[in-house]
C-alpha positions as CSV (number, residue, x, y, z in Angstrom):
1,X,0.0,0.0,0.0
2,X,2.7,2.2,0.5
3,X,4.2,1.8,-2.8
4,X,1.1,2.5,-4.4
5,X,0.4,5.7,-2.0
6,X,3.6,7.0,-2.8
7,X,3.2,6.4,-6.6
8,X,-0.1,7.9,-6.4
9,X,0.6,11.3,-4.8
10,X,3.8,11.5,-7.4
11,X,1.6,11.6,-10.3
12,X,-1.2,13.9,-8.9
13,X,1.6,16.1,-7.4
14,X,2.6,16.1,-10.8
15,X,-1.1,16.9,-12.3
16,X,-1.9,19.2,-9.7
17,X,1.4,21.1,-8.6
18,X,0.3,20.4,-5.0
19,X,0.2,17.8,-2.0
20,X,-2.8,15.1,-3.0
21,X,-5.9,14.9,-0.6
22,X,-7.2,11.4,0.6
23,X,-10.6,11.9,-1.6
24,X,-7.8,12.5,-4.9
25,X,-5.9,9.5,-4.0
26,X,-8.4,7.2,-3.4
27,X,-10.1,8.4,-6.9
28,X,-7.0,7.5,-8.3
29,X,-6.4,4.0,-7.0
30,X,-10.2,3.1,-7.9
31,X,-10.1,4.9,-11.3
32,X,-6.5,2.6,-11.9
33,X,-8.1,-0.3,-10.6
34,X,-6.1,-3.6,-12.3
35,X,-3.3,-1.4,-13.9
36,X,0.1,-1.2,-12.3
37,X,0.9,0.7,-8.6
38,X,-3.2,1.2,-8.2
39,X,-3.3,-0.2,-4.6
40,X,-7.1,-0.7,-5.0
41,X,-8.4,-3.3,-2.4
42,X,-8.8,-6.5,-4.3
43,X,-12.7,-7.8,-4.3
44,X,-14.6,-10.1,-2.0
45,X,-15.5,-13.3,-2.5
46,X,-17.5,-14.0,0.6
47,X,-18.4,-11.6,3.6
48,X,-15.7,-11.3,6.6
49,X,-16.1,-14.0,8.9
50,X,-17.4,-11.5,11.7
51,X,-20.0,-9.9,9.6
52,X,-21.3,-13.6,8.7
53,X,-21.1,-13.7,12.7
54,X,-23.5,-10.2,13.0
55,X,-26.2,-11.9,10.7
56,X,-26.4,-15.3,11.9
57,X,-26.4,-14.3,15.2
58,X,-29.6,-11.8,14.6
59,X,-27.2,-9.0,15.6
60,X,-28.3,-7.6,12.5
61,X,-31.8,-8.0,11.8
62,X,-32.3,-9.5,8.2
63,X,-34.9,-7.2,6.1
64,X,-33.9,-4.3,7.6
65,X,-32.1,-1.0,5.8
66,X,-28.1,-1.6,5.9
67,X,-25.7,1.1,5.1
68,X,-22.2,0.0,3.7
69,X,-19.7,2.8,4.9
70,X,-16.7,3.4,2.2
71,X,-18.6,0.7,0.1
72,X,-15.4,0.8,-2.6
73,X,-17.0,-1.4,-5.7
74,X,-19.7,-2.8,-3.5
75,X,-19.1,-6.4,-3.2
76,X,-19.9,-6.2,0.4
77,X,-22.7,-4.0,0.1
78,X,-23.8,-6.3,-3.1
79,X,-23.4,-9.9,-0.7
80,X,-25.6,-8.0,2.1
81,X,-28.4,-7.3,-0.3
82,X,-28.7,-10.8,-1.3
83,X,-28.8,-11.7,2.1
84,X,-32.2,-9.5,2.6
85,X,-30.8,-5.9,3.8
86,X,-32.2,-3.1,1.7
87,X,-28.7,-1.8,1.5
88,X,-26.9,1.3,0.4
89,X,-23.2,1.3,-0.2
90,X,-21.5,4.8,0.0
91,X,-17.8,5.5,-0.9
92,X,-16.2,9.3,-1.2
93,X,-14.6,8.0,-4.5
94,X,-16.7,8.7,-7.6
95,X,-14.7,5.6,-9.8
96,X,-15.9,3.4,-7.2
97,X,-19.5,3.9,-6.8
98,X,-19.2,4.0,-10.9
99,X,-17.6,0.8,-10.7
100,X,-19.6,-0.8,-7.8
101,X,-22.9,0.4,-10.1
102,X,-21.3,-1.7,-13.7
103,X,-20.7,-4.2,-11.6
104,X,-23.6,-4.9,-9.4
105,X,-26.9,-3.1,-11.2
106,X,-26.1,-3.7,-14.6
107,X,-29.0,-3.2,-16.8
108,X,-31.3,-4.7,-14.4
109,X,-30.9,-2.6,-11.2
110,X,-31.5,-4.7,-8.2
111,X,-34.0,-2.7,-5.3
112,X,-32.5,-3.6,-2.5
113,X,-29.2,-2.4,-3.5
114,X,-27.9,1.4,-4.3
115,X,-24.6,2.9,-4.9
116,X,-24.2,6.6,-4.1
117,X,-21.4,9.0,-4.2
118,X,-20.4,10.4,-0.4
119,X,-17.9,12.1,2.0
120,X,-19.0,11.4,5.5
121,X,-16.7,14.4,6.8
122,X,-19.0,16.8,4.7
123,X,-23.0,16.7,4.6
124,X,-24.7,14.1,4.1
125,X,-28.2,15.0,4.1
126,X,-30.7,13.1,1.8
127,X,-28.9,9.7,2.3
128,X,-31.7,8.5,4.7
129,X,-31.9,6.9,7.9
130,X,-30.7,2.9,8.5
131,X,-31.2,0.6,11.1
132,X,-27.8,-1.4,10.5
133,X,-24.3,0.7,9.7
134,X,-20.9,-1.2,8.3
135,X,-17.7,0.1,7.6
136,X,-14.8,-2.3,6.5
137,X,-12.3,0.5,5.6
138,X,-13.7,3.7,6.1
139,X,-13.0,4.9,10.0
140,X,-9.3,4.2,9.7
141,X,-8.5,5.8,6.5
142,X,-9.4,9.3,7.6
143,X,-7.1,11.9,9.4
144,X,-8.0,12.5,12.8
145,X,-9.2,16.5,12.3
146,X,-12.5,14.4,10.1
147,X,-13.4,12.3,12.9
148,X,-15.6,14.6,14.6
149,X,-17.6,14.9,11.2
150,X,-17.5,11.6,10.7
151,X,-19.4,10.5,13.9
152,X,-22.0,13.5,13.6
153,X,-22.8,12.1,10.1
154,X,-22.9,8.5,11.0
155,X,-25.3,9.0,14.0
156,X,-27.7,11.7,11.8
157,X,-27.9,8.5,9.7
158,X,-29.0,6.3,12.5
159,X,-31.9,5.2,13.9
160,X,-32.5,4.7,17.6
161,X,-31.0,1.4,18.2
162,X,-29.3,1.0,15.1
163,X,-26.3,-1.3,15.0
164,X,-23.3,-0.4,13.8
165,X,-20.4,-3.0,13.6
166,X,-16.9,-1.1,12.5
167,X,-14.3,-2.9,11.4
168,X,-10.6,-1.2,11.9
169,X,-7.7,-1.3,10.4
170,X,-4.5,-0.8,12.5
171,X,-1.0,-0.3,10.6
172,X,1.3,1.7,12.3
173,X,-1.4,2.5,15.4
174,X,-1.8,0.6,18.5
175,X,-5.2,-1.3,18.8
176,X,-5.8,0.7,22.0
177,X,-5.4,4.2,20.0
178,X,-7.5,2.8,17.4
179,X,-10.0,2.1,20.2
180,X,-9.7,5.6,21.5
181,X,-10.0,6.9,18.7
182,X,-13.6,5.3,17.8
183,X,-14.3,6.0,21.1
184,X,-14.0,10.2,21.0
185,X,-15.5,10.0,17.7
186,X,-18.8,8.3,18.2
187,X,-20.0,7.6,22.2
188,X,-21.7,10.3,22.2
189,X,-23.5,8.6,19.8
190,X,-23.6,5.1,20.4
191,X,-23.1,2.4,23.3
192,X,-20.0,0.1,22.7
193,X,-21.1,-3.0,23.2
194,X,-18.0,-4.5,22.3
195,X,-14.1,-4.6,20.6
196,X,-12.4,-8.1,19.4
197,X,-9.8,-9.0,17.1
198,X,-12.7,-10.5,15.3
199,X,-11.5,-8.6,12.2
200,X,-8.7,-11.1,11.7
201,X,-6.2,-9.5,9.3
202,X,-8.7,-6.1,9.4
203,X,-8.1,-5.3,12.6
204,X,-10.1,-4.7,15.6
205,X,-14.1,-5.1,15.0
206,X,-16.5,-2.5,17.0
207,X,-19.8,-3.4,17.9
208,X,-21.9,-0.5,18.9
209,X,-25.9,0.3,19.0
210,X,-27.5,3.8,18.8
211,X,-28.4,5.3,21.6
């Protein structure tokens, strides 16, 4: 990731005469997707092991709306839909909701199942209100100065007792940082229920209901 990061903020350095924000180099890496130094995640193929753990437990309730948080080209958000959410994916990256839409709505667009373009550290009004929140790779990705925003948005977009199941990437941070950091962000918000390693190679997983 840090090869591609670095190749990445060369060329829109380059481009742009100026240091790259997060929402430019993201766009890039989705808009390269497949093509040398892109750094895009890679798809899914199944859904993590502890979201599979949120559903068949009846953490989250089946038939109920879902919102995928940094959605990228909506596998997840696709996987959740066909599991009975009525589920919309949101990503701050316009190639990846355009890719997430090809890939998943085709000609035949599926109704349980949007794609919409979004920056949870700006406004987010209009989105709608869900009773079940995920983010895989949002949270962690942001610089601390958008957390604030971030939690305001996220719990505008909640209903009372929705659940929210976070899961967080560490790198170079301490899992009890990470933790803090979720925590200043968003108990204001929400009760936190609970914090595993259940995230495996992701990280830490958050589990966390509306208050």
């Amino acid at each position: 990731m840090a090869a591609g990061n670095s190749l990445a903020k060369r060329v829109i350095r380059r481009l742009t005469g100026r240091r790259p924000t997060s929402q430019e180099l993201w766009q890039w890496k989705w808009a390269t997707r497949g093509h040398e130094g892109s750094q895009a995640p890679r798809g899914l193929d199944r859904l993590p092991t502890v979201i599979e753990s949120a559903i068949e437990s009846g953490w989250f309730r089946s038939g109920t709306s879902l919102l995928d948080i940094g959605c990228g080209a909506g596998d997840m958000a696709a996987m959740l839909a066909a599991r009975g959410f009525d589920t919309l994916g949101i990503d701050f990256a316009p190639a990846a909701i355009e890719l997430a839409r090809e890939s998943h709505l085709g000609h035949e667009p599926i109704t349980s199942l949007r794609f919409e373009v979004a920056d949870l550290a700006t406004d987010t009004t209009g989105l709608g209100v869900f009773e079940n929140l995920v983010d895989r790779g949002c949270f962690h990705c942001l610089d601390v100065s958008d957390h604030g925003a971030y939690g305001r948005n996220v719990a505008a977009m909640s209903s009372p007792g929705a659940r929210f199941l976070m899961i967080c990437g560490l790198g170079a941070v301490s899992a009890a940082t990470r933790e803090k950091h979720v925590r200043a962000a968003l108990e204001e918000f929400f009760v936190l229920e609970g914090v595993d390693d259940g995230g495996g190679a992701d990280g830490l997983a958050l589990w966390m209901i509306r208050r």
